[in-house]
N, C-alpha and C positions, 0 to 999 in steps of 0.2 A: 292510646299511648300513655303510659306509666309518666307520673308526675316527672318520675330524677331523668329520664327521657325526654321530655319536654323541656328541662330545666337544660340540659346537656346541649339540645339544640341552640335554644336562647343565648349560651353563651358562646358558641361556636359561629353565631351568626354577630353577635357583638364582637368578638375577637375580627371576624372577616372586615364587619365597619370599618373597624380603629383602625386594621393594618391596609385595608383598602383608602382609608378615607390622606393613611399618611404618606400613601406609596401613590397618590396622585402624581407625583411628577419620579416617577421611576427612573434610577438609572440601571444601566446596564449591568447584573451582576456576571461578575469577574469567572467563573465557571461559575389431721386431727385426734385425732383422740390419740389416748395414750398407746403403746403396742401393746399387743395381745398376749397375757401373761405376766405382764412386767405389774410393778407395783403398782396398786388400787386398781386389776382389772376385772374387768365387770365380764363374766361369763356370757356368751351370746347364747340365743335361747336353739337347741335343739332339741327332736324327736323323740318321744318316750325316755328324756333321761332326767337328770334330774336338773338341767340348766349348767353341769363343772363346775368347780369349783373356785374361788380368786379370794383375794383380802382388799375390801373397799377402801381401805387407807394407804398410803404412801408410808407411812409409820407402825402398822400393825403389826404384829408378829408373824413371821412364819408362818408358823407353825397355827394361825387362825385363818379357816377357810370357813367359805362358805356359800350357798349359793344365793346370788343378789335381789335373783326377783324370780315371782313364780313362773315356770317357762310351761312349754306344754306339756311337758308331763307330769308337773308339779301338782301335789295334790293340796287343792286349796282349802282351809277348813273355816268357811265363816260363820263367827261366834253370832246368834242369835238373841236378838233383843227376847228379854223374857218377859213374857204377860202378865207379869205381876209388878213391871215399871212401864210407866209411863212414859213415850217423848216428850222433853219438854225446854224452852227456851231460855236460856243465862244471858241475860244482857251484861254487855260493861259498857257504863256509859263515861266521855270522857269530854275535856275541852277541844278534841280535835278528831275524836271519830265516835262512832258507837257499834260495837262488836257483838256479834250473839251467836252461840255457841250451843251444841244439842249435846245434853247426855248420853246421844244412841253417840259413840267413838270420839268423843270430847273434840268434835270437827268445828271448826269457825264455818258459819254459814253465809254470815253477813256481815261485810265493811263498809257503812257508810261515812265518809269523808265529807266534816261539816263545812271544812272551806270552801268546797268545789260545787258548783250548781252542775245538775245533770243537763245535758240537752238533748235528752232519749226519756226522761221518766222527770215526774214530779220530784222538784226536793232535791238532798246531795245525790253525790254522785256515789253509784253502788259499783265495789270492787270485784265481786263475783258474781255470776250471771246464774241467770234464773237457771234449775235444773242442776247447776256443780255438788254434787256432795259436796264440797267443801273443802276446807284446806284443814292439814295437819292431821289426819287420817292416817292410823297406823298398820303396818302388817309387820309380822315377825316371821323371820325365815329361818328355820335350821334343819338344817342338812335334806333340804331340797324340797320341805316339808311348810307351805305359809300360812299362818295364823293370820284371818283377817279379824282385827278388831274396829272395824271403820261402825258396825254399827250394835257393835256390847254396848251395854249399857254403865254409863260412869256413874259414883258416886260422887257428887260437886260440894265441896267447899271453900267460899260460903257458898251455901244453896240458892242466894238470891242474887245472885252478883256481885256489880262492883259498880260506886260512882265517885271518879278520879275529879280529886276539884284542882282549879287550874294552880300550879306552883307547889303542890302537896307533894305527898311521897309517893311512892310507886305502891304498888299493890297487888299482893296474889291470889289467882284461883289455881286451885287443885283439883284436879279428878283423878280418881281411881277405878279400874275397869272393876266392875264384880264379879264373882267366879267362886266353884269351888277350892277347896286351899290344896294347896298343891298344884293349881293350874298355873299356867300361863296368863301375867296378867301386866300390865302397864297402868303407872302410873308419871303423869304429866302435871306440871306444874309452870301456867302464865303468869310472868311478872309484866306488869301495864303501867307504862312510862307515862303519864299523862301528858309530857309538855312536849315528846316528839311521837316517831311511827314506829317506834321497834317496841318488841314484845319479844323479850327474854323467855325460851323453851329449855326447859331439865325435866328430862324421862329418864324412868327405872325402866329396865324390862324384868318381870319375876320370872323365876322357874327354868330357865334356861341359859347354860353354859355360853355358848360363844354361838354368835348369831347376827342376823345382819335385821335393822329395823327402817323400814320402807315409811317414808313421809310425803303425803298428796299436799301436791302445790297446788292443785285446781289444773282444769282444763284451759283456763284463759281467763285471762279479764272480762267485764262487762264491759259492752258497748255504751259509752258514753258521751259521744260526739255528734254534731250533725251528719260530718261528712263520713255516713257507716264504710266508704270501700276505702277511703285515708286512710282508717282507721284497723280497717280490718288486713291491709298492708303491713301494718303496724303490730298487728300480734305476735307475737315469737318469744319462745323460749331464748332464753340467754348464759350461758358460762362463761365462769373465768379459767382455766386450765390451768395449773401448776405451769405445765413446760410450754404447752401452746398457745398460752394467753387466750382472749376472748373470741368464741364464735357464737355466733345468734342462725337459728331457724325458725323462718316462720313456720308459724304455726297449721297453715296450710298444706306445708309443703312435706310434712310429715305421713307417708302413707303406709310403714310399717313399723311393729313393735319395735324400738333399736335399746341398746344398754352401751353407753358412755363410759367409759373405764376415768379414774380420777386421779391423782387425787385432784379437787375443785377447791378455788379460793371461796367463791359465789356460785348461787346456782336461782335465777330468776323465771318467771314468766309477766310479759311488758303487755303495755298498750300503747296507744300513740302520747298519752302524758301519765301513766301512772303505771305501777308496778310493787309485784311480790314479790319477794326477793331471800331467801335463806343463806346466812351465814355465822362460820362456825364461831362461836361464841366467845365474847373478851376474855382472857387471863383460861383459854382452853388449856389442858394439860396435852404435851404434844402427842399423842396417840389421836385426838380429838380437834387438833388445829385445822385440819382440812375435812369435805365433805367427800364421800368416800365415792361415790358414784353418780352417774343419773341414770333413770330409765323412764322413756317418753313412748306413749301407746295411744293413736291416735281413737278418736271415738267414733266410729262407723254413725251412729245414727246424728249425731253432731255436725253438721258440716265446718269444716276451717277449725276444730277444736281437734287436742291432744292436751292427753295428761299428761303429767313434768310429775316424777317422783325423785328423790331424794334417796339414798344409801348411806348408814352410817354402821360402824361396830358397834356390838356390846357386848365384845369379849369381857368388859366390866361391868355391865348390865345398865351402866348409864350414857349419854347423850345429853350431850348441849346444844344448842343453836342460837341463832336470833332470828326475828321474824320481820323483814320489811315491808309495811302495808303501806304506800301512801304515796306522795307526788316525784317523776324526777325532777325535785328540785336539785339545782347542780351544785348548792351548798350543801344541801344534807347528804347527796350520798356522795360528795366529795369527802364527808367529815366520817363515814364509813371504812373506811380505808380501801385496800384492796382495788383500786381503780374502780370501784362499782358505778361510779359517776360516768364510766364509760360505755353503761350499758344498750345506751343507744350507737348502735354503730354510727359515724359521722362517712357515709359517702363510703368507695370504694379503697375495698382494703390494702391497696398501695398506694390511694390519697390519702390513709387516716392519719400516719407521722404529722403531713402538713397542717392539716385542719386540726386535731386536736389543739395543740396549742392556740390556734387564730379561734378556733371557737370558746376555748378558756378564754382568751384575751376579750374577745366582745360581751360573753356574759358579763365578766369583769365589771366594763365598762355601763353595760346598759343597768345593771344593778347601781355601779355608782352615782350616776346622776340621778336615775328614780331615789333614790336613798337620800342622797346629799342637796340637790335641787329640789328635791319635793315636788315635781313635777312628774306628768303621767307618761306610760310608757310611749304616747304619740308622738307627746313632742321629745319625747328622748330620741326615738327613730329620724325628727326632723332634723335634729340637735346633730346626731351622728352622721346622718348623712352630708350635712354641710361642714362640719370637723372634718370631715373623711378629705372632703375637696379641698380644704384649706391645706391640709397635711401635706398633700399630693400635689401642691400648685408647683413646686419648685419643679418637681420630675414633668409636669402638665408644659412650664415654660418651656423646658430643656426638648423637651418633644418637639416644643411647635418652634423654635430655631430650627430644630435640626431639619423641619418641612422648608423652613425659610433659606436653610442650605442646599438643600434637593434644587429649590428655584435656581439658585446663583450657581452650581454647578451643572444643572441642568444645559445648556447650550454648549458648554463645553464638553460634555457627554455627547451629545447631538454631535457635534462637529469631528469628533473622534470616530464614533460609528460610524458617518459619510464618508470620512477621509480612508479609514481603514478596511471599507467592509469588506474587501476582496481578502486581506491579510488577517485572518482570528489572532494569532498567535501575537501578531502585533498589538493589537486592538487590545486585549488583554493586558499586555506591559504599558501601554501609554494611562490604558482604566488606572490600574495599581498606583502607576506614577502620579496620577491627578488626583486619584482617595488619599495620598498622604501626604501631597503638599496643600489640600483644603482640609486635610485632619476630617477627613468627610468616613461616612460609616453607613451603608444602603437601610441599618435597621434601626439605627439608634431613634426613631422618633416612634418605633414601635415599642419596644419594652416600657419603659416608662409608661405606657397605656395601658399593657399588658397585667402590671404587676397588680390593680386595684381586684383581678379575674378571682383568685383564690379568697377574697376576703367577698365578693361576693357570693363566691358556692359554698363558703363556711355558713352565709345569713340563710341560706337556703335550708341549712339542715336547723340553723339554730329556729326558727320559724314554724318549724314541721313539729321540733320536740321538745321546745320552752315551755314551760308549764307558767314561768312570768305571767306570758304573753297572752294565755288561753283564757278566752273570755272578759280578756281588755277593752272597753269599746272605745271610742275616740271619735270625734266628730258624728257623721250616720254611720258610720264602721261599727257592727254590733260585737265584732269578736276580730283580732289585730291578727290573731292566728288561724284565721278563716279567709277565703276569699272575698270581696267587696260585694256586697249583693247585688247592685246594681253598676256595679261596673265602673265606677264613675276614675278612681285613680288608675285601672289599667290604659283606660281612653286620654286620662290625662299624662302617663307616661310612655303612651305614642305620641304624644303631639310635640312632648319635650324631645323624645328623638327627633321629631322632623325638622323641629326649630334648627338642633344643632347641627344635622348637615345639612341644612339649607344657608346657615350662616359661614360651613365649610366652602361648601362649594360656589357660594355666591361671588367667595376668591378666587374663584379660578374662572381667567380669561377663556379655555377653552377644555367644556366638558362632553366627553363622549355621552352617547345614547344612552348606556351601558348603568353610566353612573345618576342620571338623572331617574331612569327605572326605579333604583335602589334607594333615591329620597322617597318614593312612594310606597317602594313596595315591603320595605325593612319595616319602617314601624307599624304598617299595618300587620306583618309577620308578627313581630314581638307584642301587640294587643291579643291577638292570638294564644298567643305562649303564655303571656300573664294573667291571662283572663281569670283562671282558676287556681292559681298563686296567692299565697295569706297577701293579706293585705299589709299588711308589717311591711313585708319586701317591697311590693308595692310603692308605699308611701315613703321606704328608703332613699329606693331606688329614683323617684320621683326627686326628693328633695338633692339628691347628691349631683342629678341631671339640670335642675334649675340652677343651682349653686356653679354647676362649669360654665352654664352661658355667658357671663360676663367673661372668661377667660379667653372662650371661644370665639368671642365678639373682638377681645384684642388681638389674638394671633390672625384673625379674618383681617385684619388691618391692616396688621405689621404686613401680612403674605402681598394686599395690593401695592403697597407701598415699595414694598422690592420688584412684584412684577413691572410697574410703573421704567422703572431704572434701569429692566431687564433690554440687551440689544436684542435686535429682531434674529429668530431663528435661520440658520444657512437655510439658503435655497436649495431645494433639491435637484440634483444634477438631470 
């Protein structure tokens, strides 16, 4: 069973608790892509022809066609490395990553991220996986016709890199492909931001009119997590759509060639904390404001990989972009614009209106106390989860009157059903008559219990794709966004259920078989379900659970003290 399955039951058996545990004294109730053709479409790929014709841009001319990617009948010409240059390695080293780059198609080969510890390989964490050509690999397509140049040979200046000191100025490498003159040739130029993840791309294309230039995203992130099937869950390409706003595919689930029509705000490929991400570049001239297309072609010999390529024009022989290499942190690609911060889908796409906001609102929050308290993200989660209950006590009281009302109207309910049972229709108008001179309401002691439901499936997602959180340790918790290794806070977050309906039901004079079962058998259920749940949630959920007992302990009180008061039930006839 799939984590958000797991996660979906957990809460369906906690919702049944609350409204079970409040309806003890029951009364009676009373009865994608854009279309085909239209602007920035992406030719699908058919049969001996040349793939048709489309303008990758939302803004491009007319009168500028062309076809997007090589299709089957497209005849591909790949530029050969010449024997008389060498492969050879361009590092850029910087305060927050170190990038290497091969003259054979001026391709980035390797991202390593100095903040992040790998827990798959020695050292930081690596952004492309063994095997990827690499990213930012080009082909040129006109008129039906694709020049690969992923592995020509560049001319690199400077020849020896680049080393970005921390707070300095940005700095560029250029390559240029080599060729005869008159060919067809590309030249590219990285600007290297030191103090964040973006790396500013400007390409020429030479020698060709109007034409479309294909940009390799990689086939996927590297696996960099313990939990490799989380994570591999977690793969998937990502867009932002002009009209359709954002949809994501996993990366699995890709089992043929497809081509995306655009125009594209972003165009990404994620992991479960980190991601690559292309967008069109600041102060763009608007022919060049949007990304023109995508085309995603899974890898037969790769299992769970697809490549994510890029479409742009160059009906002016230039291209811009930017390049995002590094963590979703939800500040930085919030400061990206274009909702890219949204690139991790939150939960199912007619929950996400709700959770977006409640998952802004908790980053929010857990960012502010680690920042402002100086304390670790542990105790922020213990911090919040007791906040949360204090927030909630007014709607927690109002619940537990309204069980306290269930009681005192209770007998009176009793005594209508006896009195009327022969007569429905009556029985019905005396109910109504007696719900509105005790101002009485069959549900009001459930919502109020209800509403904490969404702020917990928001923690669920937040937990999954915090980069905060990831490799946090806290107490023997070696990672807060990992499951507990030994188990220790799921077993102590059954025990807090059991407490508290055992101090529910210790209030109640007379409980069926039914409900006694479900003090045993619920939270051994939910140790189950959380077993393999970050611990984060865990130790939230823990603290927020401890934090109600005293509340639960007072309304257990208030309930004996009215049952005490209660006259004895009509006899039955």
């Amino acid at each position: 069973m799939k984590a958000e399955a797991r996660f979906i039951l957990a809460v369906m058996l906690m919702m049944a608790v609350l409204i079970g545990g409040n309806l003890l004294f029951p009364p009676a109730p009373p009865g994608s892509t854009g279309e085909a053709g239209g602007p920035g479409a992406v030719p699908a790929e058919g049969p001996g022809g040349t793939g048709g014709t489309g303008s990758p841009l939302a803004t491009a001319p007319a009168s500028s066609t062309a076809t997007v990617g090589p299709a089957a009948g497209d005849i591909l010409v790949p530029v050969e490395p010449s024997p008389q240059v060498v492969e050879r390695e361009i590092v850029v080293e910087g305060p927050l990553y170190t990038i290497t780059l091969s003259n054979f198609g001026g391709r980035i080969t390797s991202i390593e991220l100095h903040n992040f510890e790998s827990f798959t390989r020695d050292g930081s964490v690596e952004l492309i996986d063994d095997g990827d050509p690499g990213l930012l690999g080009a082909r040129v397509v006109v008129e039906g016709d694709t020049l690969d140049l992923r592995s020509a040979p560049f001319e690199v200046s400077p020849p020896d890199g680049l080393l970005l000191e921390p707070g300095g100025e940005t700095q560029t490498l250029t390559l240029r492909s080599l060729g005869p003159a008159g060919a067809v040739g590309y030249e590219v130029a990285y600007t290297f931001h030191p103090d964040t993840y973006l790396v500013d791309v400007r390409g020429t294309v030479r020698g060709v009119g109007r034409g479309i230039l294909m940009t390799d995203l990689g086939w996927g992130l590297s696996f960099n997590e313990v939990d490799e099937r989380t994570e591999a869950r977690a793969m998937a390409y990502v867009v932002n759509h002009l009209q359709s706003g954002i949809q994501a595919t996993g990366l699995a689930a890709v089992s043929t060639r497809t081509a995306q029509d655009g125009p594209f705000l972003w165009a990404a490929t994620k992991s479960q904390y980190f991601v690559l991400g292309l967008l069109p570049a600041l102060g763009s001239s608007e022919q060049s404001q949007y990304l023109g297309g995508v085309v995603v072609t899974p890898e037969p010999a790769q299992e769970g990989r697809t490549t994510l390529a890029v479409t742009q024009s160059v009906g002016s022989g230039a291209v811009a972009f930017r390049l995002y290499a590094g963590p979703q942190d939800y500040g930085l690609l919030t400061a990206l614009g274009s909702e890219f911060q949204q690139l991790s889908p939150f939960g199912w796409r007619w929950f996400r209106p709700v959770l977006r906001p409640i998952v802004a609102g908790i980053m929010w929050v857990l960012v502010f106390f680690h920042q402002n308290l100086a304390i670790g993200y542990g105790w922020v989660l213990i911090l919040v989860g007791v906040l949360m209950r204090v927030v909630l006590f007014p709607l927690n009281q109002r619940a537990g009157r309204a069980q306290l009302k269930n009681m005192v109207v209770q007998p009176l309910l009793k005594d209508i059903q006896t009195r009327y049972k022969d007569q429905p229709e009556r029985m019905q108008q005396e109910l109504m008559k007696l719900y509105k001179e005790h101002g009485f309401n069959p549900l009001a002691g459930c919502w109020p219990m209800l509403l904490p439901m969404p702020l917990l499936i928001a923690l669920f997602f937040v937990f999954r794709n915090t980069i905060e959180l990831r490799g946090v340790p806290f107490w023997w918790l070696p990672d807060l966004a990992a499951k507990d290794p030994i188990f220790v806070l799921p077993v102590l977050l059954g025990v807090s259920m059991f407490l508290m309906q055992w101090i529910s039901m210790r209030s109640v004079a007379d409980t069926n078989p039914q409900m006694k079962m479900m003090l045993w058998f619920m939270p051994i259920v939910m140790v189950a379900i959380f077993l393999n749940f970050p611990s984060g949630l865990n130790l939230y959920y823990l603290s927020a659970n401890i934090a109600t007992l005293p509340q639960s302990w007072w309304i257990a009180q208030e309930r004996q003290k009215v049952q005490v008061k209660l006259p004895p039930a009509p006899a039955k006839p």
